[in-house]
C-alpha positions in Angstrom: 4.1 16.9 -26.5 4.2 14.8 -29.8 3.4 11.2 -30.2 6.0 9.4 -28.2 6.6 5.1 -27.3 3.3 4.8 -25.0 0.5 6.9 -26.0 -0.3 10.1 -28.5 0.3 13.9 -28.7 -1.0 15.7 -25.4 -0.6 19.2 -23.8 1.5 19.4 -20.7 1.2 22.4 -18.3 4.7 23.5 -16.9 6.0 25.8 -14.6 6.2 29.3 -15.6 10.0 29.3 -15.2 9.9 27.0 -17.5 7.8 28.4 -20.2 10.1 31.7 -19.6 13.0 29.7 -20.6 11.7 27.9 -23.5 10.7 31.0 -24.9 14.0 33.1 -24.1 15.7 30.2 -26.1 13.4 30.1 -29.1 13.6 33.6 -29.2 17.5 33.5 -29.2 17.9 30.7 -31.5 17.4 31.2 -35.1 14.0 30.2 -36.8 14.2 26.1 -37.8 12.5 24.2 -40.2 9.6 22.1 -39.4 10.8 18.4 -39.0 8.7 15.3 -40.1 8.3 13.2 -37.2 8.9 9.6 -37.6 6.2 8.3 -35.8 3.4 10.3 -37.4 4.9 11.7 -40.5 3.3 15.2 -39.6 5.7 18.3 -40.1 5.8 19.1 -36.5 8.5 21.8 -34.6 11.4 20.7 -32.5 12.5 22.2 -29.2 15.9 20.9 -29.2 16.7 22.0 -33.0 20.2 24.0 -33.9 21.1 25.0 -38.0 18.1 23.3 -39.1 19.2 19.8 -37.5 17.4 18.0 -34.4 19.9 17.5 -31.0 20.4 14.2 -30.4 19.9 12.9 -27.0 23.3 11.6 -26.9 24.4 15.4 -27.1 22.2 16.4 -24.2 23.5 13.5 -21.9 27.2 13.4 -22.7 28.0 17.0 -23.2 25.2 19.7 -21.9 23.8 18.1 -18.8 27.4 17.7 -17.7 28.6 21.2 -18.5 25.4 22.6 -16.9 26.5 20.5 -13.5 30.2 21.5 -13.9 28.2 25.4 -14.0 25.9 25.0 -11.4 28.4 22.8 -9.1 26.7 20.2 -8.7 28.2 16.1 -9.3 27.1 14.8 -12.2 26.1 11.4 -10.8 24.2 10.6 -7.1 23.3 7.5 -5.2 21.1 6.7 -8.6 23.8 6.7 -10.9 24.4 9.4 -14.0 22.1 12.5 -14.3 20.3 12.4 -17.6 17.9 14.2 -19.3 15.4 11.0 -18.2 15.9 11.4 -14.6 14.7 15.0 -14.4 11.7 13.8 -15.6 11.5 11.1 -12.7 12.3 13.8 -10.4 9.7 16.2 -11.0 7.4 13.8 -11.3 8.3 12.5 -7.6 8.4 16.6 -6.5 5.1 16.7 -7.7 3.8 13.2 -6.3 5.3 14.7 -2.5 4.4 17.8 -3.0 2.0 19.5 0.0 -1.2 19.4 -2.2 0.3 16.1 -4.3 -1.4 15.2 -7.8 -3.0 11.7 -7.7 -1.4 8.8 -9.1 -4.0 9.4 -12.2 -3.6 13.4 -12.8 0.2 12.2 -12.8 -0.4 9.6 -15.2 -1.8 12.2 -17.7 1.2 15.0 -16.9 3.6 12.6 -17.7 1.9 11.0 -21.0 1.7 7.9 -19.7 -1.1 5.3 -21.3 -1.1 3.0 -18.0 -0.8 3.9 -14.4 1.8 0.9 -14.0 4.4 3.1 -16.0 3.6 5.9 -13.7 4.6 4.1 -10.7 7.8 3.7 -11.7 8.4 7.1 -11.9 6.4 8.5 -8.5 8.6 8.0 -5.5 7.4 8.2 -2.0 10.0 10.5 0.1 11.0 9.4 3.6 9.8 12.6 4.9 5.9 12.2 3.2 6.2 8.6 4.1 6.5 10.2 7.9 4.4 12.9 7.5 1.3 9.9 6.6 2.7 7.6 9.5 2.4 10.3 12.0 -0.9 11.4 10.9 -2.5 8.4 11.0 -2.0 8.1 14.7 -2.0 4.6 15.5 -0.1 4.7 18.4 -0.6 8.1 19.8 -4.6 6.5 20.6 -3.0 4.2 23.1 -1.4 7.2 25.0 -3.4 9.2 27.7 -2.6 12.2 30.2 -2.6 12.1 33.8 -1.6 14.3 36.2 1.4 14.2 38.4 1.7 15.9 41.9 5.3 16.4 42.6 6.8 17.4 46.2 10.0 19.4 45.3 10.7 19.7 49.1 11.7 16.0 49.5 13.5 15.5 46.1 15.8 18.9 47.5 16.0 17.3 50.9 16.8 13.5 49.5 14.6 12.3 51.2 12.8 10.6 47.8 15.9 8.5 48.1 15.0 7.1 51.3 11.9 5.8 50.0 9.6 8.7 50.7 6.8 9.8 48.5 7.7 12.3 46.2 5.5 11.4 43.3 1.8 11.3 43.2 -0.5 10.2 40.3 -3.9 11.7 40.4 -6.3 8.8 39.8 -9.2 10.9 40.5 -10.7 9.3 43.8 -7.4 9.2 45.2 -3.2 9.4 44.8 -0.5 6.8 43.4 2.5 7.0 45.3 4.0 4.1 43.4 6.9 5.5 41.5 6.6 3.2 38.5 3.2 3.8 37.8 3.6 3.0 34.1 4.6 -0.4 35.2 1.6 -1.0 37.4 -1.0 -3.9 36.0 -3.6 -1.8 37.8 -3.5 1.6 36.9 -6.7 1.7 35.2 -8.1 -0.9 37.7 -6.7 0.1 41.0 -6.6 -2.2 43.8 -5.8 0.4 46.4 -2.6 -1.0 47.8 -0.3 0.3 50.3 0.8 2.6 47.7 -3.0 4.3 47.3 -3.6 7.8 49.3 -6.9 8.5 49.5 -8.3 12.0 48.7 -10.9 12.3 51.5 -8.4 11.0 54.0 -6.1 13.2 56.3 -3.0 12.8 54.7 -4.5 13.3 51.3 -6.0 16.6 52.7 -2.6 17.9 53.8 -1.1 16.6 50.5 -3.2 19.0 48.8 -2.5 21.9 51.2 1.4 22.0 50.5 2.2 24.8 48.7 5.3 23.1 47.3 4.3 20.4 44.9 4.3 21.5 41.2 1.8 20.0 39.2 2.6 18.4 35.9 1.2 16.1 33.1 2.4 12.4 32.3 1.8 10.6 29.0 1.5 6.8 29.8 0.6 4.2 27.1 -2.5 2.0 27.7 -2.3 -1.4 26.6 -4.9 -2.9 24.4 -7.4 -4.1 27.7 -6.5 -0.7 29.3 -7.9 0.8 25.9 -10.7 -1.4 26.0 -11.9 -0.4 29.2 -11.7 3.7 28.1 -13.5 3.2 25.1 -15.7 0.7 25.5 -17.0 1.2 29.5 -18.1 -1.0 32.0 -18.1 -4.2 30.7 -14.3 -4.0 29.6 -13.4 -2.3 32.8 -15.3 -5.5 35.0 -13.3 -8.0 32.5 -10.1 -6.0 33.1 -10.8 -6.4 37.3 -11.7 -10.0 36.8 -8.7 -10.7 34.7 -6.6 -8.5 37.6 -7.8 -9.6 40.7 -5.1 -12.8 41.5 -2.3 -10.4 40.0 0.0 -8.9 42.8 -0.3 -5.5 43.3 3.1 -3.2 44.0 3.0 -3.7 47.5 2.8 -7.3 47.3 -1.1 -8.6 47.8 -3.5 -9.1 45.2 -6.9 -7.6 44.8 -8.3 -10.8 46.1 -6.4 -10.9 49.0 -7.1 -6.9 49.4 -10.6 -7.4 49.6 -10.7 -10.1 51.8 -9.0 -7.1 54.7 -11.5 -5.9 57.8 -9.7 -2.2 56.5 -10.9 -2.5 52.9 -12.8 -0.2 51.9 -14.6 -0.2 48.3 -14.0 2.9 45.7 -17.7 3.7 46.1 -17.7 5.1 48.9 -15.0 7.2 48.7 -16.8 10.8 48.1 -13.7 12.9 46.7 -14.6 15.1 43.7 -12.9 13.6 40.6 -10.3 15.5 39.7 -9.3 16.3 35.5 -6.3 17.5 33.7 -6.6 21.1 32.0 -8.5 21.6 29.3 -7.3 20.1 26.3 -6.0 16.9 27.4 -7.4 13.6 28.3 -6.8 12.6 32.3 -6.9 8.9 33.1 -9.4 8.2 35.3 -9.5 4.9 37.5 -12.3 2.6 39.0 
């Protein structure tokens, strides 16, 4: 590439279709005369050169990119306005900068000629689709997000009897069951305050639950808020803040933990002996305290 407006000569690599082309036309195209360039005064060899005379620019946007768009159907003008021999250098550069193994902002500075890495930036163009592709991989949200697993009784959703109010949905907290059919809702899922809602493994009922051949077993995604998060990553001490902050808020059947433990039937999570319980392998089960 010779000496152009902002910086010297350079070599460019290209794509070998490219190359092929360049050198189908220069073999098709009678030998020209070396041209003095006005910039440098060297006798240098034109690309774009017909009967000994250079093309001018003007030809190649008013009259060939046009007739090579009428050719290839294709409008000659898109939501950026005209097509021009200067915007298919902005959109390779862009192909290149979104490509799956992209060239940095500085190897893309030197391909295009550029002497600072502001000019660059004009031409590099993030697509919606890499601008995606980086949101989704850096995962943000999908950290607040763990999987439990749901117990679901098909018998009493076929039966309707889930409309009546009967169980039909059980969250696996580990030491016990949720029967509370928002459980995404609840203000206590990480710290639960056993309410009327809570089945306890080691109990009868909770026994028989796990005898019925007709529950189908599934896996929930429920978002943690940022104490919820807290208490998984950082352990006790977030967990006993997370109770403390929890225990005057009312639980789904109406009492608050307070209140709970202040019951002759309370019984603490301690000494409740049920094996934990985990989701398959592979995914992250929420356990409660």
């Amino acid at each position: 590439m010779p000496t152009h407006k902002t910086g010297a000569s350079y070599t460019k690599p290209v794509d070998r279709l490219v190359g092929d082309a360049i050198a189908a036309w220069e073999a098709k195209r009678p030998a020209q005369p070396l041209h003095v360039d006005a910039k440098t005064a060297e006798s240098v060899a034109l690309l774009f050169c017909f009967r000994g005379r250079p093309v001018p620019p003007r030809y190649l946007n008013t009259t060939l990119i046009p007739a090579l768009c009428n050719k290839a159907g294709v409008p000659r003008e898109d939501a950026r306005g005209r097509i021009t021999s200067h915007r298919a250098r902005t959109t390779i550069a862009t192909q290149l900068y979104n490509a799956k193994e992209p060239m940095t902002l500085f190897e893309l500075q030197a391909w295009l000629g550029h002497r600072s890495p502001l000019s660059t930036q004009y031409y590099a163009k993030i697509l919606p689709t890499t601008l995606t592709r980086a949101y989704a991989d850096a995962g943000y949200f999908a950290r607040n997000v763990r999987t439990i697993e749901v117990l679901i009784d098909r018998e009493s959703v076929q039966r309707g009897a889930a409309a009546s109010g009967v169980p039909w949905q059980y969250f696996d907290l580990g030491h016990g069951h949720c029967t509370y059919s928002f459980f995404e809702q609840c203000p206590h899922r990480m710290a639960c305050a056993r309410c009327d809602f809570y089945l306890p493994k080691d109990s009868t009922k909770g026994q028989l639950l796990e005898a019925r051949n007709n529950l189908q077993r599934m896996l929930a995604q429920i978002p943690l808020t940022e104490d919820e998060q807290a208490a998984v990553e950082d352990g006790t001490n977030a967990v006993e803040r997370l109770l403390d902050r929890l225990r005057d808020t009312p639980t789904p059947a109406g009492p608050t933990p307070r209140e709970l433990t202040a019951s002759a039937n309370f019984i603490p999570l301690t000494q409740l002996t049920a094996p934990l319980s985990t989701a398959p392998s592979g995914q992250n089960s929420v356990q409660k305290s």
